[in-house]
ZAMARGU-4260 file (C-alpha; in steps of 0.2 Angstrom, whole numbers, plus 5000, padded with zeros to 4 digits):
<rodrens>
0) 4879/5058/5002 | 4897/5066/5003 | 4907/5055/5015 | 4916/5065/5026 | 4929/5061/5038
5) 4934/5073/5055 | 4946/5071/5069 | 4942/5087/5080 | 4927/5091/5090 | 4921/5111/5088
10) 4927/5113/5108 | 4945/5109/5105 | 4947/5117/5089 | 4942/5135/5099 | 4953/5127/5113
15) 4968/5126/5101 | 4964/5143/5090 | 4962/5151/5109 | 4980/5146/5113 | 4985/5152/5097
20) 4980/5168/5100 | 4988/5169/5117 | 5003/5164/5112 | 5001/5179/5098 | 4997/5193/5110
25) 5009/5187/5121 | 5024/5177/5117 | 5022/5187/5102 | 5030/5181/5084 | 5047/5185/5077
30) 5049/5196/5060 | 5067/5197/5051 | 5057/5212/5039 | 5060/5229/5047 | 5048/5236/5035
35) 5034/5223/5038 | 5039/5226/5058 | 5034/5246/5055 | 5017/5240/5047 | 5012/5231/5062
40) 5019/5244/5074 | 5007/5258/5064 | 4991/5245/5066 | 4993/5245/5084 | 5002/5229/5088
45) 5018/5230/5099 | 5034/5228/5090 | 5053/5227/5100 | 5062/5232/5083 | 5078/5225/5095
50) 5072/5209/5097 | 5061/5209/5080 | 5049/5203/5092 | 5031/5207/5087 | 5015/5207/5099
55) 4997/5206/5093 | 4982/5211/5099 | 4966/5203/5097 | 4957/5216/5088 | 4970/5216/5077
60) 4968/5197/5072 | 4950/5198/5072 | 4951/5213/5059 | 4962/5203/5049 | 4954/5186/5050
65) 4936/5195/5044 | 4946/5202/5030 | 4951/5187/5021 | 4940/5179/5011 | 4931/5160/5012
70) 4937/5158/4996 | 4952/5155/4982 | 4947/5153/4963 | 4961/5149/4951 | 4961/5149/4931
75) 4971/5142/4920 | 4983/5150/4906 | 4970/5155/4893 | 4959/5162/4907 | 4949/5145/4911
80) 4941/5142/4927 | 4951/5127/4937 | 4947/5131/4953 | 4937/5136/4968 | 4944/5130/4984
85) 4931/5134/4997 | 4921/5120/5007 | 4924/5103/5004 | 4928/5106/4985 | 4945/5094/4982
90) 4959/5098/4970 | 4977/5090/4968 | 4993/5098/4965 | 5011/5089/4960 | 5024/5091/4976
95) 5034/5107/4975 | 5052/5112/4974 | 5061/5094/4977 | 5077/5094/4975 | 5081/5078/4968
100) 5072/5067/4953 | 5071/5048/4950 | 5078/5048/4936 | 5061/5036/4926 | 5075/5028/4910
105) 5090/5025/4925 | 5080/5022/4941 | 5093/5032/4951 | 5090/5048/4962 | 5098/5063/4953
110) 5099/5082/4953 | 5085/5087/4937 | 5089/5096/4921 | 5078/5108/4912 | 5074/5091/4901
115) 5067/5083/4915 | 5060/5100/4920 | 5051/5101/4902 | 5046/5083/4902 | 5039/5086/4917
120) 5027/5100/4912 | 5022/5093/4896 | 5017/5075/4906 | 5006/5088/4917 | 4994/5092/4904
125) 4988/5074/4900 | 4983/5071/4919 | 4967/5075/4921 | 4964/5070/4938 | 4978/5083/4945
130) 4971/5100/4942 | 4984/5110/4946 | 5005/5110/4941 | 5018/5117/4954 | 5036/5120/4951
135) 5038/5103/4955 | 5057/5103/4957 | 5071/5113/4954 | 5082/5112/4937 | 5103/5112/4942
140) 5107/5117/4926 | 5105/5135/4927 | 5109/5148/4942 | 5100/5144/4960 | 5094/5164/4960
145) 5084/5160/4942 | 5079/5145/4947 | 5065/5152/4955 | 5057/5162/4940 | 5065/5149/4929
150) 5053/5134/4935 | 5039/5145/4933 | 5042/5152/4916 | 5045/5133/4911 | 5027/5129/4918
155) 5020/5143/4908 | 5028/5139/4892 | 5024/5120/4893 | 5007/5116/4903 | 4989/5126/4902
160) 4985/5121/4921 | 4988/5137/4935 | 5002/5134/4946 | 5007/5131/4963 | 5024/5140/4966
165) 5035/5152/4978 | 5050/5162/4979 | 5067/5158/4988 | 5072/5176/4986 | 5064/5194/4987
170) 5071/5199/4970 | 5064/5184/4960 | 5046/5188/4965 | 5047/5204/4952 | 5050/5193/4939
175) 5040/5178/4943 | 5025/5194/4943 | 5029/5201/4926 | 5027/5183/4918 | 5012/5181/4925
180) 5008/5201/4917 | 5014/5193/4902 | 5000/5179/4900 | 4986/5191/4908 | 4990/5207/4899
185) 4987/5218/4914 | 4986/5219/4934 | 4968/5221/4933 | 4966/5204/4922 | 4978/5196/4935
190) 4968/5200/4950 | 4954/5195/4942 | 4960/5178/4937 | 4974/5170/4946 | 4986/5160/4940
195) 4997/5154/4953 | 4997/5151/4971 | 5014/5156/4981 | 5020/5144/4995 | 5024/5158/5008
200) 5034/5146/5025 | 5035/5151/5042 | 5052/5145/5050 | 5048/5137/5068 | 5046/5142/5079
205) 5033/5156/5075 | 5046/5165/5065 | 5044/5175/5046 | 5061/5178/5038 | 5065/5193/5029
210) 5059/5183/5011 | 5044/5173/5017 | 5038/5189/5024 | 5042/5199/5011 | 5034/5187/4999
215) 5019/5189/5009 | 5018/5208/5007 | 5022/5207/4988 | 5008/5195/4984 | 4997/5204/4994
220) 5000/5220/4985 | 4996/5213/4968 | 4981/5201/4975 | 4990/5186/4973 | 4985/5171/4983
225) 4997/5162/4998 | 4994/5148/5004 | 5004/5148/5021 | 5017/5132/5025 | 5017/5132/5042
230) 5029/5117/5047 | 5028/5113/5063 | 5040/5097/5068 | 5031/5086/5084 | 5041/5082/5095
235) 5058/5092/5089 | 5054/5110/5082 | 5033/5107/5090 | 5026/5100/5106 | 5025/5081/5103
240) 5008/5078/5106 | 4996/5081/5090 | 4987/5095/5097 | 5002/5106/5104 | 5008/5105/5084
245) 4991/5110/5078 | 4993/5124/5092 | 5009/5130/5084 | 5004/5127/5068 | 4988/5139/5071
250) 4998/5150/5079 | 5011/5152/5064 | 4998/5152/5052 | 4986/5167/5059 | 5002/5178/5059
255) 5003/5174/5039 | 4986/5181/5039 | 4988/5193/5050 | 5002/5202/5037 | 4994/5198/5021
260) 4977/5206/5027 | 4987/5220/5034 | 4994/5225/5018 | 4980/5220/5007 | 4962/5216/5014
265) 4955/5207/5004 | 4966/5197/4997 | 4966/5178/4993 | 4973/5165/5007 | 4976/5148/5010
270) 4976/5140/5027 | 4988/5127/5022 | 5006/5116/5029 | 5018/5103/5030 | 5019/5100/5047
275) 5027/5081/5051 | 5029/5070/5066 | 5047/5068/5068 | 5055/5050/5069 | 5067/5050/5083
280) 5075/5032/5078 | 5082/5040/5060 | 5081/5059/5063 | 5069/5062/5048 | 5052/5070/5045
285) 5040/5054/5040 | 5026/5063/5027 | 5020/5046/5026 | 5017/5043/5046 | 4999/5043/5049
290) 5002/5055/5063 | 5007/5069/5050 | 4993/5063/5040 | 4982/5066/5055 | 4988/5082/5060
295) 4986/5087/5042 | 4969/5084/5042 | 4967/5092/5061 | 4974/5110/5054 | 4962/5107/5041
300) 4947/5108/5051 | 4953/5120/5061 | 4956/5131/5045 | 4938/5127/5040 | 4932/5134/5058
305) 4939/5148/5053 | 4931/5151/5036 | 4945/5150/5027 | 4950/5139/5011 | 4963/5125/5015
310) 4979/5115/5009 | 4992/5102/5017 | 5006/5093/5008 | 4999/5073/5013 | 4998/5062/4996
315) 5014/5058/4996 | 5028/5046/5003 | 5046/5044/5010 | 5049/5027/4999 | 5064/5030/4987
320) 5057/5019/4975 | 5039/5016/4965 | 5035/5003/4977 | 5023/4995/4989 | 5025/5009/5003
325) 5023/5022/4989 | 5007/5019/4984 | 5005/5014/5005 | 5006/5032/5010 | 5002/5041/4994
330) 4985/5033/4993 | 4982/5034/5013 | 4985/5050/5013 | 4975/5057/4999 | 4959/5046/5004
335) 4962/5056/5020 | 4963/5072/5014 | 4948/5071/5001 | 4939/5067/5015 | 4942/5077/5027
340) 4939/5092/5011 | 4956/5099/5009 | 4953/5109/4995 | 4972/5108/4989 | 4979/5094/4990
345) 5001/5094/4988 | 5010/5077/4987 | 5009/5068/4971 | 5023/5062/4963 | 5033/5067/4977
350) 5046/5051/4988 | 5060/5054/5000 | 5054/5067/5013 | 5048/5079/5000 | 5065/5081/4993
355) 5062/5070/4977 | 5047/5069/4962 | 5045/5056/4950 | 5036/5056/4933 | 5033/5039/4935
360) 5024/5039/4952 | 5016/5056/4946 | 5005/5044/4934 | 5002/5031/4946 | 4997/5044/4957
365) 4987/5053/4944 | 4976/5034/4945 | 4978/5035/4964 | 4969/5054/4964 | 4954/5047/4952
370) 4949/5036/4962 | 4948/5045/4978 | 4939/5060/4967 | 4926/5045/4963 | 4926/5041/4982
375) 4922/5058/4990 | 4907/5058/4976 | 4898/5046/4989 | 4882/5035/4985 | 4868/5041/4979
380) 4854/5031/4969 | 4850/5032/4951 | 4835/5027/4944 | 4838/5011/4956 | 4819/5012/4964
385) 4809/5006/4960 | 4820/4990/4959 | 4811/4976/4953 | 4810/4983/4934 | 4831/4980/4934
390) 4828/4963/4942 | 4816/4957/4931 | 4826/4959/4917 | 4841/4951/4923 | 4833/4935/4928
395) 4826/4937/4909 | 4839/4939/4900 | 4852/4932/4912 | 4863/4948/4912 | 4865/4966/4910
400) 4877/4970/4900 | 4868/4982/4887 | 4853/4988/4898 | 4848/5005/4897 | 4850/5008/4914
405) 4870/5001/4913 | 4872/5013/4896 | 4867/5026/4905 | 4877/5027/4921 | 4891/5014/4920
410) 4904/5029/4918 | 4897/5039/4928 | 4896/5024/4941 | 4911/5016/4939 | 4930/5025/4937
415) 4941/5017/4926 | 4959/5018/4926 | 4970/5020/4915 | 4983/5006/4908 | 4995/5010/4925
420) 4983/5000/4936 | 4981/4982/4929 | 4966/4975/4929 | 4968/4959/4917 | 4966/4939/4921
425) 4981/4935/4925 | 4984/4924/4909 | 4981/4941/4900 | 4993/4948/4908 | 5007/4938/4905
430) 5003/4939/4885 | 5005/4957/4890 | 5022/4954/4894 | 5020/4952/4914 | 5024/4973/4915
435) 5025/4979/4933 | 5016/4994/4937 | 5034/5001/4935 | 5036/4997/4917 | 5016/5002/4912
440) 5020/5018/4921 | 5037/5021/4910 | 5024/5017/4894 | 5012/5031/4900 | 5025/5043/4901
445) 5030/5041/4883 | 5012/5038/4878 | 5007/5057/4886 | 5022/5065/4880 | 5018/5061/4863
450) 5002/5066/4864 | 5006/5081/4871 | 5002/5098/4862 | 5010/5116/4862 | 5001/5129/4871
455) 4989/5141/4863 | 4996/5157/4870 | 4999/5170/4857 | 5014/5172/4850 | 5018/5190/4855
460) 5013/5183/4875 | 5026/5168/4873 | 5040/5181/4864 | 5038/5194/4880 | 5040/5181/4893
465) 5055/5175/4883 | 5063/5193/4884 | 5059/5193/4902 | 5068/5176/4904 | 5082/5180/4895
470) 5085/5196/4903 | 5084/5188/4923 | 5097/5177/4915 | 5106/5187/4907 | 5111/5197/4924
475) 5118/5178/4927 | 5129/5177/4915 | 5119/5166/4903 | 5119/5170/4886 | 5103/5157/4882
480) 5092/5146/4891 | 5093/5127/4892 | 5077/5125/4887 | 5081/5131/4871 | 5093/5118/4864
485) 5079/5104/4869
</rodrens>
């Protein structure tokens, strides 16, 4: 049996998505997009182009919420199959867009390189219990309007895995498109197997900018799936109880589908966020707090009610360091989360109010999502009845070591870590060199990044989204890329 976990009965979530609504059709929703507000004027809904002040109806949101579908599939590079994010399916995704790193040779919070950035990519292909990359963070070596299409070509040319990505500005979201042309060979190909997810964020309170929305309508045009980042903060930019946030939250989030369905039934959506409680003593946005963990998994079943596949940024922490309260709040939150069937889960590797990743915590993270995979697989027997065979064996032969019935499902039993989590005698250990999880964490990254292997992508594939690069720069007065001097 699957354990699951849930916070919300059925009668308060349709409470909450009632509210929602109501404050839709009636406090309405700000739009910064004059084009998007004509879209929703021409589908009925009541638009002060003054105010940018938009008005839903509730045919309108019904329409649109029938439109999208219960489900996300994602594949990787060569057209593999990742992904199906619908029902308690779980995945996890790196943190995306940090600003900062910690740096894994110096231990000191920095601004990232395209070195750090290619490193980064590269360590992603060898962890197999994070399914998806994102644009984890955001290289400072080359101009803030590539940086965008920049990460994502990066990802492409260095990891197999699909991505999780956005756009901070309308014009990058043409080129962050054509790469993805580039490795599919066509728009058909492309709708037919995704390869990224764009982060598309309401601003709060129940606001779209001109670029989020914007983004919104691009992706939908080409049938490429959203997940919205509603971020709702309790108790400063959100009521502070739980279920006001989830309220707002709901509210911001059925807007996003509103305009995606609008421009494009049909196509793919997530009902995702980053909401946070907000900690009044420092003035700071706590991912780690059990209450954001909480009203993570909240929005989850709510987007769940509503038939629709779902994300939340929770596996992750505000430590600066690789230390006790990272794995704390990393490891709390994912358990959470895989319970409660988030089906895309956005944290690891990420410290520092989602501003900073680390390679090093992304392996101990890695170790931490393996586990909790192994946990949301439940308990279920195996050949365990009738049970007196097993038993009579081990009082024969005084163990059961080499059994048949412990060749045949120890691994699939038991999950074994990798050499981050130490699980030697104590004596071992210190003929090991006493490492802290620190130092076996620094000798997995260099482990995976020498075992790492180029992409199989043809050469003509690699050579076009090279020439697409290279133009984007070039409008940006860059000559050559970093990336090329590594």
């Amino acid at each position: 049996m699957r354990p699951v976990f849930r916070l919300l009965s059925n009668e308060l979530i349709e409470r909450i998505i009632g509210e929602a609504r109501d404050i839709l059709c009636h406090l309405g929703v700000e739009i910064h997009n004059d084009n998007v507000l004509s879209m929703l004027s021409d589908h009925g809904a009541k638009v002060d182009f003054g105010k940018k002040l938009v008005l839903f109806t509730p045919d309108i949101i019904d329409k649109t919420l029938e439109a999208a579908p219960d489900s996300v599939e994602l594949f990787d590079v060569m057209g593999n199959h990742t992904h199906e994010l619908r029902d308690h399916n779980v995945y996890f995704t790196p943190g995306s867009a940090a600003i900062n790193i910690l740096d894994p040779r110096s231990g000191e919070i920095r601004k990232p390189s395209t070195a750090d950035y290619v490193e980064y990519a590269k360590l992603m292909s060898g962890l197999d219990n994070i399914a998806s990359q994102s644009t984890a963070f955001i290289p400072a070596d080359v101009p803030e309007k590539i940086s965008d299409s920049y990460r994502l070509f990066l990802s492409l040319l260095y990891c197999e895995k699909p991505v999780v990505t956005g756009a901070f500005t309308i014009n990058a979201f043409n080129v962050m498109k054509d790469l993805q042309l580039a490795v599919r060979g066509s728009a058909e190909a492309l709708r037919e197997k995704p390869l990224t997810v764009f982060s598309c964020c309401p601003t709060a309170p129940l606001k779209w900018s001109d670029v989020t929305s914007q983004n919104l309508v691009d992706c939908a045009k080409h049938f490429i799936p959203v997940e919205y980042i509603s971020m709702p903060l309790s108790g400063f930019m959100a009521p502070v109880t739980l279920v006001g946030s989830m309220v707002q939250h709901t509210a911001e989030t059925l807007s996003g589908v509103v305009l995606s369905q609008l421009t494009q039934p049909g196509t793919p959506v997530i009902y995702g966020g980053s909401p946070a409680a907000f900690d009044i003593r420092y003035e700071t946005t706590p991912m780690g707090a059990v209450e954001t963990q909480m009203i993570d998994c909240g929005n989850n079943e709510i987007g769940k009610y509503l038939n629709l596949p779902t994300q939340a940024y929770i596996a992750l922490s505000d430590a600066k360091l690789l230390d006790a309260q990272a794995g704390l709040e990393t490891s709390m939150g994912a358990t959470l989360a895989a319970l409660s069937g988030i089906n895309s889960i956005s944290g690891p590797g990420m410290l520092d109010f989602e501003s900073c990743q680390s390679l090093e915590k992304l392996v101990v993270d890695n170790e931490i999502c393996g586990m909790v995979l192994r946990l949301i697989r439940g308990i279920e027997p195996k050949e365990d009845f009738p049970a007196m065979p097993i038993f009579k064996e081990l009082l024969k032969e005084k163990h059961l070591l080499i059994a048949n019935h412990t060749r045949k499902y120890l691994h699939d039993e038991h999950y074994f870590p990798g050499a981050v989590i130490d699980r030697a005698n104590s004596s071992r250990w210190k003929e090991e060199g006493s490492l802290t999880i620190g130092d076996r964490a620094k000798k997995e990254i260099e482990r995976l990044l020498e075992a790492w292997k180029p992409t199989e992508l043809p050469d003509d594939v690699l050579t076009e989204m090279t020439v697409l690069m290279k133009k984007e720069a070039a409008k940006f007065g860059m000559d050559s890329l970093p990336h090329e001097d590594l």
